[in-house]
N, C-alpha and C positions, 0 to 999 in steps of 0.2 A: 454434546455441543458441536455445532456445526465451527467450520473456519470462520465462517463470520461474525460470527460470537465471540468467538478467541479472541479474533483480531480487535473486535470493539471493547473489550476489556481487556485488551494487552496496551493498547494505544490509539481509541477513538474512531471517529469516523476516517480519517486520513488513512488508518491502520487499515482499518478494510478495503478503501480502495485500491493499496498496496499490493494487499494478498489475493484482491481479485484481478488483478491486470500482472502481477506476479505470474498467477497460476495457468491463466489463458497463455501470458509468451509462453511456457515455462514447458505446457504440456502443445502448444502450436499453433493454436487455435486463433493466437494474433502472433503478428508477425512485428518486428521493426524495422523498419528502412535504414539505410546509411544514417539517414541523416537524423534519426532516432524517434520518427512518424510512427503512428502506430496504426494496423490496417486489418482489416477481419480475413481468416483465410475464406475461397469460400465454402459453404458449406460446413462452417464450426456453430456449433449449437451448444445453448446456454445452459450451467444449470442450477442456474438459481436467478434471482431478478437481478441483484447485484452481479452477475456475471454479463445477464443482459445489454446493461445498461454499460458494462465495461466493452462489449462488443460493438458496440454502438461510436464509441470513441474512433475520431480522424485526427487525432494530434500527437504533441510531443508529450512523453510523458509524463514534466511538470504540468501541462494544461489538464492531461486526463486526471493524472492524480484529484486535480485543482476542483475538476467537473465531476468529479463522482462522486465524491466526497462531500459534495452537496447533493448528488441525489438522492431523488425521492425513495429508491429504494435503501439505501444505505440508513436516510434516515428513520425508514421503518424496522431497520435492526433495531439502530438507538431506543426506537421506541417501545420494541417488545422487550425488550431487558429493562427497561425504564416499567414498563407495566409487570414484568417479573419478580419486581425487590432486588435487581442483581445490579442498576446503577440509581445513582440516587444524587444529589444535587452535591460537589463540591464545596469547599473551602469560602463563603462568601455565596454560596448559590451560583456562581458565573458557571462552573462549569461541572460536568458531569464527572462524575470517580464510580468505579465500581466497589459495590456495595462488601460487607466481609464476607457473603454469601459470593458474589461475584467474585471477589480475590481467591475464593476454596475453590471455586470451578475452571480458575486460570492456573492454578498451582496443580490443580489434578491436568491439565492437560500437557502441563510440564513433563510429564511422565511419562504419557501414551508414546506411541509410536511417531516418529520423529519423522512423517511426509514432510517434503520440502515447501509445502506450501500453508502447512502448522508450524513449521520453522517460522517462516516469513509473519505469517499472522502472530505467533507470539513475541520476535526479534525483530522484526521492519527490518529494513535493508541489511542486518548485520547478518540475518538468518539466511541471505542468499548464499549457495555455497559457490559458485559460479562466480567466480572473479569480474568477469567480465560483462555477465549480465547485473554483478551486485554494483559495478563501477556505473551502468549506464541507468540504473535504476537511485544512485545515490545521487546525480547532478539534479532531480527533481529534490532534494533534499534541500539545496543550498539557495540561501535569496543574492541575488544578483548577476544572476547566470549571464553571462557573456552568448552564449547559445544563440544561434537566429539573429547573428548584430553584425555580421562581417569580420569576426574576430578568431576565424578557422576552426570554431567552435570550442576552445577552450575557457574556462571560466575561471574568473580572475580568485571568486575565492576559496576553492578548496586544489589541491593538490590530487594525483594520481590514483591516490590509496585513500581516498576520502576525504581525508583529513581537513585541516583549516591554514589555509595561506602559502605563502610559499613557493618557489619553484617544483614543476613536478621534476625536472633533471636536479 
């Protein structure tokens, strides 16, 4: 199983755009600005479609998250595990789960060797070991980000260390 398999049976399409915009900062290939932009370096090449299409991204990283995670490629993951028997329709039909076949090939990858960016595809932002980058990766997490409003870019509701509410001092 590739990362983006993992990631779409650890936690959906959102999860793979995670671990591919994850892996590009991660390993250089995109950069972040101060101000938490995201920009291609040049000369970084893709490899995979979903990696493509994350290279392709000129914004902050709740926007990219937001825009990959609708694309087309991503949604072609969905749909080869979908044509696989590995996810299958949830609770009511609304939404996808993977299948017990899917759950045995996430649990095996629980195993393998722990790259940082099968961390991230099976843990989303908890698997970042990077403080720093887990902190600017976890504000696309939160809804009602302050970010981009004139508010020195802090957000009202989560705290330093992730969390929810609160003063970060």
């Amino acid at each position: 199983m590739d990362r983006n398999e993992v990631a779409y049976l650890s936690g959906g399409r959102r999860r793979v755009a995670l671990a591919a915009l994850f892996t590009l900062v991660e390993d250089g290939r995109l950069r972040l600005s101060y101000a938490d932009k995201l920009y291609t370096v040049t000369g970084a090449e893709s490899g995979d479609p979903v990696e493509e299409a994350a290279l392709a991204q000129r914004s902050t990283i709740p926007e990219a998250l937001a825009a990959l995670a609708e694309h087309e490629s991503v949604r072609a993951v969905e749909e080869d595990l979908i044509r696989r028997g590995l996810v299958g329709r949830g609770w009511l039909g609304l939404t996808r789960r993977p299948t017990p076949a899917g759950k045995k090939l996430t649990e095996h990858a629980m195993h393998e060797k722990r790259q940082p960016s099968l961390r991230v595809a099976l843990h989303g932002v908890a698997g970042i070991s990077d403080e720093t980058l887990r902190r600017r990766f976890a504000v696309a997490k939160s809804k009602g980000s302050l970010r981009g409003q004139g508010t020195g870019g802090w957000d009202a509701t989560r705290d330093y260390d992730g969390g929810s509410g609160g003063n970060p001092w």
